[in-house]
C-alpha positions in Angstrom: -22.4 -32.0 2.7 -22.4 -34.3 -0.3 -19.8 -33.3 -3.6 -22.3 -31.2 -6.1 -20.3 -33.8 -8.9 -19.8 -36.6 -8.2 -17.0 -38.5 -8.6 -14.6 -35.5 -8.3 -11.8 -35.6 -5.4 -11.5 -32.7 -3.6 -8.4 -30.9 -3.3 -7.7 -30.5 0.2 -4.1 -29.6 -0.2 -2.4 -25.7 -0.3 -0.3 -24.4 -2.6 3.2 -24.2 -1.3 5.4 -21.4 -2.8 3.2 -18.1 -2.9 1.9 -19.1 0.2 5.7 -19.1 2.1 6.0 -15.6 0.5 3.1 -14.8 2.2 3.5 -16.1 5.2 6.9 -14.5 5.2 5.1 -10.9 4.7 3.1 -11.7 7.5 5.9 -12.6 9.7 7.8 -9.3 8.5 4.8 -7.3 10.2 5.1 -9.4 13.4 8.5 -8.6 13.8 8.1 -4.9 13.0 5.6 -4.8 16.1 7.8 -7.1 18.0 10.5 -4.7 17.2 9.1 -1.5 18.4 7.8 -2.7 21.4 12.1 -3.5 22.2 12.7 0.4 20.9 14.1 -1.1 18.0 12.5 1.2 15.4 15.0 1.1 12.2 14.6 -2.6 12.2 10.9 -2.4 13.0 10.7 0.0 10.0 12.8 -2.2 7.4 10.6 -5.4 8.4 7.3 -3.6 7.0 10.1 -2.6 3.5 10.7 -6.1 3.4 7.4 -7.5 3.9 6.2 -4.9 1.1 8.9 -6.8 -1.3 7.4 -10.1 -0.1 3.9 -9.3 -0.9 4.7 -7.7 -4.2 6.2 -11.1 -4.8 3.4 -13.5 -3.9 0.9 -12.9 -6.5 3.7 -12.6 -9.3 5.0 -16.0 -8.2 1.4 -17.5 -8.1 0.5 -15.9 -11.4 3.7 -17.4 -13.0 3.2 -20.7 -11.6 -0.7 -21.3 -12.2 -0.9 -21.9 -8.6 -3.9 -18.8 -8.1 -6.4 -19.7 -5.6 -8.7 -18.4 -3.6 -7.2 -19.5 -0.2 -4.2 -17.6 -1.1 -6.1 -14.8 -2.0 -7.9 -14.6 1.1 -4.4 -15.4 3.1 -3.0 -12.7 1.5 -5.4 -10.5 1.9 -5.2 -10.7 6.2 -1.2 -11.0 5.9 -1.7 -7.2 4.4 -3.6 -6.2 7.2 -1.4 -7.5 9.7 2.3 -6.0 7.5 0.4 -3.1 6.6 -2.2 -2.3 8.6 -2.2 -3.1 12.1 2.3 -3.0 11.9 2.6 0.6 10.6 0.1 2.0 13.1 1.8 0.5 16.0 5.4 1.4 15.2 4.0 4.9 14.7 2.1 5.0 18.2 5.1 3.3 20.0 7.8 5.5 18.3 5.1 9.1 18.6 1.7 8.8 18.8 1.8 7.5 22.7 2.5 11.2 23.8 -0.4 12.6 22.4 -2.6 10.0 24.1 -6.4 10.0 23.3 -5.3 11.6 19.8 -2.3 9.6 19.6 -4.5 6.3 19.5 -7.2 7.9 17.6 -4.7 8.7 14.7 -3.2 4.7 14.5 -6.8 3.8 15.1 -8.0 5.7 11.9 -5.2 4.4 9.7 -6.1 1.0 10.7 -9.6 0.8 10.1 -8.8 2.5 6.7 -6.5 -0.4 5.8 -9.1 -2.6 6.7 -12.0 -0.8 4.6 -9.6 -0.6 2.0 -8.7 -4.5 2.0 -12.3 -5.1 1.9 -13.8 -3.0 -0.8 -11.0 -4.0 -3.1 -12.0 -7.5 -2.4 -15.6 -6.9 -3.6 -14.4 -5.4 -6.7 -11.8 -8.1 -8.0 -13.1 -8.2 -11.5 -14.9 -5.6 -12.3 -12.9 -2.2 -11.1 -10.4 -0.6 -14.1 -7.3 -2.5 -13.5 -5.1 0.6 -14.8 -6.1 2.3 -11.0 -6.5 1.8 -7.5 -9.5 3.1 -5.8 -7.9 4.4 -2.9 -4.2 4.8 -1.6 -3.4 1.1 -1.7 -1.9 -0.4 2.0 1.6 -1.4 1.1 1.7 2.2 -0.2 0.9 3.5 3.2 2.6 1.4 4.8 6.0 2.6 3.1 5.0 6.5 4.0 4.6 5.7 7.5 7.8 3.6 7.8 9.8 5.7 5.6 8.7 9.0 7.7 10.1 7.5 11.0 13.0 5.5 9.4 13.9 8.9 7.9 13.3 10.9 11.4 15.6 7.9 13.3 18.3 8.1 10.8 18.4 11.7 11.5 18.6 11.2 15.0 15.0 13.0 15.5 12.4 11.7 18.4 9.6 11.0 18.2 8.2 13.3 20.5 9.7 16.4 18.2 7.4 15.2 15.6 4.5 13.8 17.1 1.8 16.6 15.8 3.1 16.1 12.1 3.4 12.2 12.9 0.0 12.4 13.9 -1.2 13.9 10.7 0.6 11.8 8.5 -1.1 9.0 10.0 -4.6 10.3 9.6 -4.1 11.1 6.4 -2.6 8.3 5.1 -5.6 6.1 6.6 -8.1 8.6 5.2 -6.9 8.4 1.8 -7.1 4.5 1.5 -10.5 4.5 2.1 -11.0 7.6 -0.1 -11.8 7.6 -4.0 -9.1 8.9 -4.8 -7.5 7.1 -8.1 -4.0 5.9 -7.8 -2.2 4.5 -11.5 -1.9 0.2 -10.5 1.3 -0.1 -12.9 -0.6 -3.1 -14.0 -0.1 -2.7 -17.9 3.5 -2.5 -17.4 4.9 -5.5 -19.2 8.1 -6.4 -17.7 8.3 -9.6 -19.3 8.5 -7.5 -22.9 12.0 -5.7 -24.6 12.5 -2.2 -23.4 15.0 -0.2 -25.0 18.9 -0.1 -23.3 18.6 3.7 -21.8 16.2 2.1 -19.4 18.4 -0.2 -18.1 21.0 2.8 -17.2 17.7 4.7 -15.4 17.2 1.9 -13.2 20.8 1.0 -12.6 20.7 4.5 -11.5 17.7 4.6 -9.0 19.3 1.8 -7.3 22.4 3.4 -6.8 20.6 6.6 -5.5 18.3 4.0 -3.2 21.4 2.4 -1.9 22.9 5.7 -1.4 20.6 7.0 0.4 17.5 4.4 0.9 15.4 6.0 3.9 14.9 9.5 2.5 14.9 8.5 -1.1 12.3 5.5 -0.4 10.2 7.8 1.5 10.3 10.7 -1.5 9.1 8.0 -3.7 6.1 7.0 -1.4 5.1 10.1 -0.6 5.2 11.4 -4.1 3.1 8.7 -4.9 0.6 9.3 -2.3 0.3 12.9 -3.3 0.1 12.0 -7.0 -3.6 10.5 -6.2 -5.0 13.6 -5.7 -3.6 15.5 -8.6 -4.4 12.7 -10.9 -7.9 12.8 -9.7 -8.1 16.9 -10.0 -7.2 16.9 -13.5 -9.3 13.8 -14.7 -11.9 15.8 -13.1 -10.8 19.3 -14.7 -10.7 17.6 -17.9 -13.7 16.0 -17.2 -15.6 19.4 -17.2 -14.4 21.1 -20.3 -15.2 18.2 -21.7 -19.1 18.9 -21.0 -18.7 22.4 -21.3 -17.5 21.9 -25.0 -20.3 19.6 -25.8 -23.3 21.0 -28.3 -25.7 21.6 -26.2 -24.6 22.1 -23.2 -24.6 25.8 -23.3 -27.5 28.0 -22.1 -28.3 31.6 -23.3 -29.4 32.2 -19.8 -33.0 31.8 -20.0 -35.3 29.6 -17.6 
């Protein structure tokens, strides 16, 4: 198929450095399956951590260095489902779910295909949905509450057979809510390039030190409390919502048809 303009070169090159961050996320979710296939579920569970680091890293480094395309875009888009779709799921049916067997697989199944959906609707809506929020739990984010669970469970010395019912549910849930519409804040406005004041500083030096402390269960509070502050952000936009109408002129009957 002939050039549309002539006399243009086409750029058949690949932009290198967001696209070995990606890659890297990708390989971090093919050794967190590779992982828990050998029974090695702590380092199955760390790989999808780092891979989350790694993706979070990708886009900033191709935003900062103008190198934005939509190759990478589209590479990034299937490393997610592989760190934090099809990875997650797997680790949680190898570790859990493969006890429970028709439901087992049903549960990983669900979570999958809602990582999936969710890749692909926020793909169609690049550009026109609020930046401030996510529609939907977004994948890393699910991915991090199902590795966190079981990295918390393992470093507790807990099976995975003692927990397979609430493993299960976790799962299902988690899958669900990607795909639901619930609203989840992006953390987009957040300027982290701009002054903040030097109390901040002392917070975060703090949450690392709890996070190193501690990092399974205090990685896993974080995640989940995110996850569960969807919902509530949701019911009160919707509460608020309401009043809102209710208070309006004219909204009021006196009962009559």
């Amino acid at each position: 198929m002939p050039d549309p303009v002539p006399g243009r070169r086409r750029s058949r090159g690949i932009y290198l450095l967001p696209n070995l961050f990606t890659t890297a996320a990708l390989f971090s979710g093919f050794y967190a399956v590779l992982a828990a296939i050998n029974g090695q579920f702590e380092p199955a569970v760390i790989a999808i951590f780092v891979g989350l680091v790694l993706d979070g890293l990708d886009g900033r480094v191709a935003r900062m260095t103008d190198t934005q395309t939509a190759f990478g875009a589209e590479y990034d888009s299937l490393s997610d489902m592989v760190a934090f779709g099809l990875a997650p799921s797997l680790v949680a049916y190898v570790w859990s779910l493969s006890g429970l067997g028709k439901l087992g697989w049903m549960a990983a199944f669900i979570y999958t295909a809602g990582a999936a959906l969710r890749l692909a609707r926020f793909n169609t809506q690049v550009g026109i949905a609020d930046k401030r929020y996510f529609q939907g739990l977004p994948s890393p984010a699910a991915a991090a509450v199902i590795a966190g669970g079981i990295w918390v469970a393992v470093d507790y010395g807990i099976t995975g057979t003692e927990v397979s019912y609430l493993v299960c549910l976790m799962t299902g849930l988690t899958g669900l809510l990607m795909v639901s519409n619930v609203r989840y804040y992006s953390f987009k406005e957040v300027d982290f390039r701009g002054k903040v004041p030097f109390f901040s500083m002392v917070v975060i030096m703090l949450v690392l030190a709890v996070v190193i402390v501690q990092p399974p269960l205090v990685l896993f509070s974080m995640f989940l409390l995110y996850a569960v502050s969807g919902p509530v952000i949701t019911l009160f936009q919707l509460r608020r919502r309401r009043s809102s109408r209710k208070s309006q002129p004219g909204r009021e009957t006196d009962g009559k048809s």
